[in-house]
C-alpha positions, 0 to 999 in steps of 0.5 A, spaced: 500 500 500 501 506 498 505 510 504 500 516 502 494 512 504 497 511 511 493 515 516 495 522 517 497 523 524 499 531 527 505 533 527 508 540 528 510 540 520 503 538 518 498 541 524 491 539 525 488 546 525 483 550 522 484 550 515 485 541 514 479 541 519 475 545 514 478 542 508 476 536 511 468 538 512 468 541 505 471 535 501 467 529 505 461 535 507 458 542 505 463 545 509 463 546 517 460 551 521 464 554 527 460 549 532 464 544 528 471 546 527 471 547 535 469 539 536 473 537 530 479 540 533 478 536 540 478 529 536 484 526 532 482 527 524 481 518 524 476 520 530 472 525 526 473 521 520 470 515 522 464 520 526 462 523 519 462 517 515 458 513 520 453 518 521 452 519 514 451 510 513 446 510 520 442 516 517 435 514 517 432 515 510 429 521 508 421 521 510 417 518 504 413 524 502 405 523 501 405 523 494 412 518 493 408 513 490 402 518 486 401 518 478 401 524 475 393 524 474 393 524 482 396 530 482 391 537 484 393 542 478 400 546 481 401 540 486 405 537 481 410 543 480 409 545 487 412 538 490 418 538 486 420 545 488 418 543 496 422 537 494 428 540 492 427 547 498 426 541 504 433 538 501 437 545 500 435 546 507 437 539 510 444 540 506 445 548 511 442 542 517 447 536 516 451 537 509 455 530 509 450 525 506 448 531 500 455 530 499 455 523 497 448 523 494 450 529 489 455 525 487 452 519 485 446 523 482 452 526 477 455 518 476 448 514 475 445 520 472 438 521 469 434 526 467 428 528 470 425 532 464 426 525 460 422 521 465 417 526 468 413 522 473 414 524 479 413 518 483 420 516 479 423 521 482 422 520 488 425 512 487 431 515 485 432 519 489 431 515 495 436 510 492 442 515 491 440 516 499 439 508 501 447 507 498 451 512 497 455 510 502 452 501 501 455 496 497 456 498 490 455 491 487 449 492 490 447 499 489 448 498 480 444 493 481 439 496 484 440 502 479 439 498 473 431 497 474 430 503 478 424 507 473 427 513 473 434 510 469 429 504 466 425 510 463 432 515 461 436 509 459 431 506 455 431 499 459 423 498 458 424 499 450 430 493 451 426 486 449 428 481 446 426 482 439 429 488 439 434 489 444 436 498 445 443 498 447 444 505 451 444 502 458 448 496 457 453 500 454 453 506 459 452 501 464 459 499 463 463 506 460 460 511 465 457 507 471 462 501 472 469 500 468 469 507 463 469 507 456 473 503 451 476 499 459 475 492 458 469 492 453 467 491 445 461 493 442 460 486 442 460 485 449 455 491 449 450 488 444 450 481 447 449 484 455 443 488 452 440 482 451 441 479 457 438 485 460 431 485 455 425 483 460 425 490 465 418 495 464 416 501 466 412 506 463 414 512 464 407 516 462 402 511 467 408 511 472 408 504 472 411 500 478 418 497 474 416 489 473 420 483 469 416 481 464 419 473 461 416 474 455 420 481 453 426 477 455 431 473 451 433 466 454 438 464 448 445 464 449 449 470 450 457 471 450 460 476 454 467 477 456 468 470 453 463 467 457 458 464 454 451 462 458 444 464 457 446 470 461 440 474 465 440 481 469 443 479 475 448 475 472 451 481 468 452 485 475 456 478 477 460 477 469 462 485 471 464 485 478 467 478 477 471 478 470 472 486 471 473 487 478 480 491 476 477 496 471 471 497 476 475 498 481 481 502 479 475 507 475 470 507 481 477 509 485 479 515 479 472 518 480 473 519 487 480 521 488 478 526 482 472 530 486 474 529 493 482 530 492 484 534 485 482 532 478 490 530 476 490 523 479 496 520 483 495 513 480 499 509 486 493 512 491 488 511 487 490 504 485 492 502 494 483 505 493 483 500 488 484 494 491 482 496 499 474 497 494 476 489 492 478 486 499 472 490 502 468 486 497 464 493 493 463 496 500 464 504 498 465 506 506 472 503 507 474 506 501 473 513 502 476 513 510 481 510 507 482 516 503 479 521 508 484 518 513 490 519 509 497 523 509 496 524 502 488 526 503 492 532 508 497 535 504 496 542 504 498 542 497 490 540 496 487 545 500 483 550 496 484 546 489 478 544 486 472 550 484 466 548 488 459 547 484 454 553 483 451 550 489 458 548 493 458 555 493 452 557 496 451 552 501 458 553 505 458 560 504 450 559 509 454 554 513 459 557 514 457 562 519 451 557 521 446 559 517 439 556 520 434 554 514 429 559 519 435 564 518 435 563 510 428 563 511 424 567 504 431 566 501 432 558 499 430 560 492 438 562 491 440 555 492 435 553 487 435 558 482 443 560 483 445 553 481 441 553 475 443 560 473 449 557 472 448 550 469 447 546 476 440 544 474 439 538 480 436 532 477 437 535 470 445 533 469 447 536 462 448 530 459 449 523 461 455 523 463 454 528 468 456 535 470 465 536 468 466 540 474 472 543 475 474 549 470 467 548 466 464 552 473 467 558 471 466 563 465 465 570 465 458 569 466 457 564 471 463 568 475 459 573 476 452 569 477 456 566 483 458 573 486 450 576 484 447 570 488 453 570 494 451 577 495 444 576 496 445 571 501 449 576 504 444 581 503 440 576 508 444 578 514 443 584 514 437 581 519 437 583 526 438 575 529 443 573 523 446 580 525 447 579 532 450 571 530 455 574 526 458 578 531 459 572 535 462 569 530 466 574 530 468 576 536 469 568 537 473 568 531 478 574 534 484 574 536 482 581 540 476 585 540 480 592 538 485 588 532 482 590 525 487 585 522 487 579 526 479 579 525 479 580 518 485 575 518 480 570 521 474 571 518 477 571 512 480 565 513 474 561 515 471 565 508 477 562 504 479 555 507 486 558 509 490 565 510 489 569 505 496 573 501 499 579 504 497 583 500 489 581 499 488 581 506 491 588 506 484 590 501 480 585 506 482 590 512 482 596 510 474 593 506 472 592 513 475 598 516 472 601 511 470 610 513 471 610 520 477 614 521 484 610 523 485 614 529 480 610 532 484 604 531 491 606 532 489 608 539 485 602 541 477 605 541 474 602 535 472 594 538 467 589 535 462 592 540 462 598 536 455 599 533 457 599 526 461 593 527 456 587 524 455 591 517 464 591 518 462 584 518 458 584 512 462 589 507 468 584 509 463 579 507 461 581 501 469 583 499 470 576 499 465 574 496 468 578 490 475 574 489 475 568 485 479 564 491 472 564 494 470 559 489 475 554 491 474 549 497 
């Protein structure tokens, strides 16, 4: 094994501090609040690891809404709309509550992606999304099995049009490129056009919002030969061929796809094959795997911290949760967690294509750099509340290393805003944006502190600063 993949213990050279601490949170969570940073610092970073990743595997499953199992003739005449939006809001606020688990589903939603504008029924959605939930951290065999003839991926992929006299390869293929081994890694086209048949029989119609039932009569009972095997291969014995006689191209493609969202999109091939086979050994359990990872000398490096652009709605949720934004607090304001993501390309539930959202630099262009800015600020704009008022200035007095040093406070907050201490020279224009007209005597003599009444507008000028600089957009 990898020595990287040994586990990270603190050092004077290699401190567990804030900045790993909010690493951590932002990479395996939506970032911490400042509630979390101070228990984090209290436990060994295998202690938290274990803590975060057990949460998210004992969780319950989230509560089945009354109308999980409707037809869209049930619905009234703007329930069927209005339920989707609930749907999405009630999720955006879990994230601001406990954004870990979100982590793992958004990531499984852009690797098992579906369309909900391709299949529509309403009920389907919610079987998807309680599938992501149920698995994201399960077993993986299990969970592509399960993924293949849940009736939102039937429907998208055209698995209920696969039958026997007419096989319809698009899930066949994209079950092995995009959800188990990646494209051209141990397949031919052959192999694609055989597994098509044996996976034939499946049914969903999408238009009734028809359970998903296995019809032997659209089935293919011949001979089949995939991978060299010969048998009158069915559906379950597709998932056993893939994870038996390509068990290394699974492995090493699943173990890519997380090193390159939980650590940095440039691969280091001998951490991601020490994954690979710790995900072999653990017979497709994905919690290992990822401790393992989260765990790591290498996962800790501070080479990592701050690398990865966050998605439209990373950007949104730990800017909330860093100052402990409740949902009753964002209140009215949910709608920029719905319509600032999808201004920027991040429709959930509508991925732009099969293969999911890119990432990565494909977040930023002209545009949407400044669609981010436009909806950090009218998060911003949210504290000017009373009570959000007053937690900011907790925070920020929590934050200081004293009431009356302009710089220290501006040096922390920005810390926290960034993920890490800020260059010299911006957090000189961060300093001088928080002390902003009040006239430098004040704070050459020692008058001026955070229990001045102008402070919590400080904050908030500080605040929207930051939200302006491109290093805000990193986690």
């Amino acid at each position: 094994m990898s020595e990287g993949l040994n586990a990270y213990i603190p050092s004077p050279f290699k401190p567990w501090n804030t900045e790993r601490v909010i690493h951590l949170y932002r990479r395996l969570g939506m970032g911490p609040t400042p509630e979390e940073i101070k228990q984090a610092l209290q436990m060994t970073p295998s202690e938290l690891v274990d803590q975060l990743l057990d949460g998210v595997k004992n969780a319950p499953l989230p509560t089945r809404p009354y109308w999980a199992d409707y037809t869209d003739d049930q619905f009234g005449d703007d329930e069927y709309y209005e339920v989707r939006d609930q749907m999405r809001d009630d999720w955006y606020a879990e994230m601001l509550t406990d954004g870990r688990r979100a982590r793992f589903v958004l990531f499984w939603h852009n690797h098992f992606v579906t369309q909900q504008d391709v299949y529509g029924c309403n009920k389907y959605l919610w079987s998807y999304f309680e599938l992501l939930h149920q698995h994201c951290l399960g077993n993986f065999k299990t969970f592509v099995e399960e993924m293949g003839i849940n009736p939102a991926m039937l429907s998208f992929l055209n698995g209920n049009q696969n039958i026997a006299t007419s096989p319809n390869e698009n899930y066949a293929r994209e079950l092995m490129e995009l959800f188990t081994m990646g494209e051209s890694n141990g397949y031919t086209q052959a192999d694609v056009a055989q597994m098509a048949r044996a996976l034939t029989g499946w049914r969903a119609n999408m238009y009734a919002c028809e359970t998903p039932h296995f019809e032997n009569s659209y089935h293919d009972n011949t001979n089949k030969t995939i991978f060299g095997q010969t048998g009158n291969w069915g559906y379950q014995d597709v998932h056993d061929l893939i994870f038996t006689h390509r068990a290394d191209q699974v492995a090493g493609y699943i173990s890519q796809k997380w090193y390159k969202n939980f650590v940095y999109e440039t691969v280091d091939q001998e951490i991601v094959n020490g994954l690979a086979e710790t995900f072999k050994s653990n017979n497709w359990e994905i919690a290992p795997v990822l401790k393992q990872l989260f765990k790591s000398e290498h996962f800790f490096d501070e080479k990592w911290i701050t690398t990865i652009i966050s998605s439209p709605l990373d950007s949104v949720v730990k800017w909330a949760r860093m100052i402990g934004l409740t949902k009753e607090e964002v209140g009215e304001n949910i709608w920029i967690f719905r319509w600032g993501p999808y201004d920027q390309g991040m429709d959930i539930f509508n991925p732009v294509n099969v293969a999911g959202w890119p990432g990565y630099h494909s977040w930023i262009n002209e545009n949407t750099f400044t669609q981010r800015i436009k909806f950090l600020q009218y998060l911003t704009n949210s504290t000017y509340q009373e009570g959000v008022r007053e937690k900011l200035l907790i925070w920020a007095l929590d934050l200081a290393p004293a009431p009356n040093d302009p710089l220290g406070i501006t040096r922390e907050i920005s810390r926290q805003v960034l993920g890490k201490l800020p260059e010299p020279s911006m957090l000189t224009n961060a300093t001088d944006a928080f002390k902003g007209d009040i006239p430098s005597n004040y704070y050459d003599d020692g008058t001026w502190n955070l229990y001045w009444d102008s402070a919590p507008y400080q904050i908030i000028n500080l605040l929207f600063y930051l939200t302006r600089l491109p290093e805000s957009q990193l986690i």
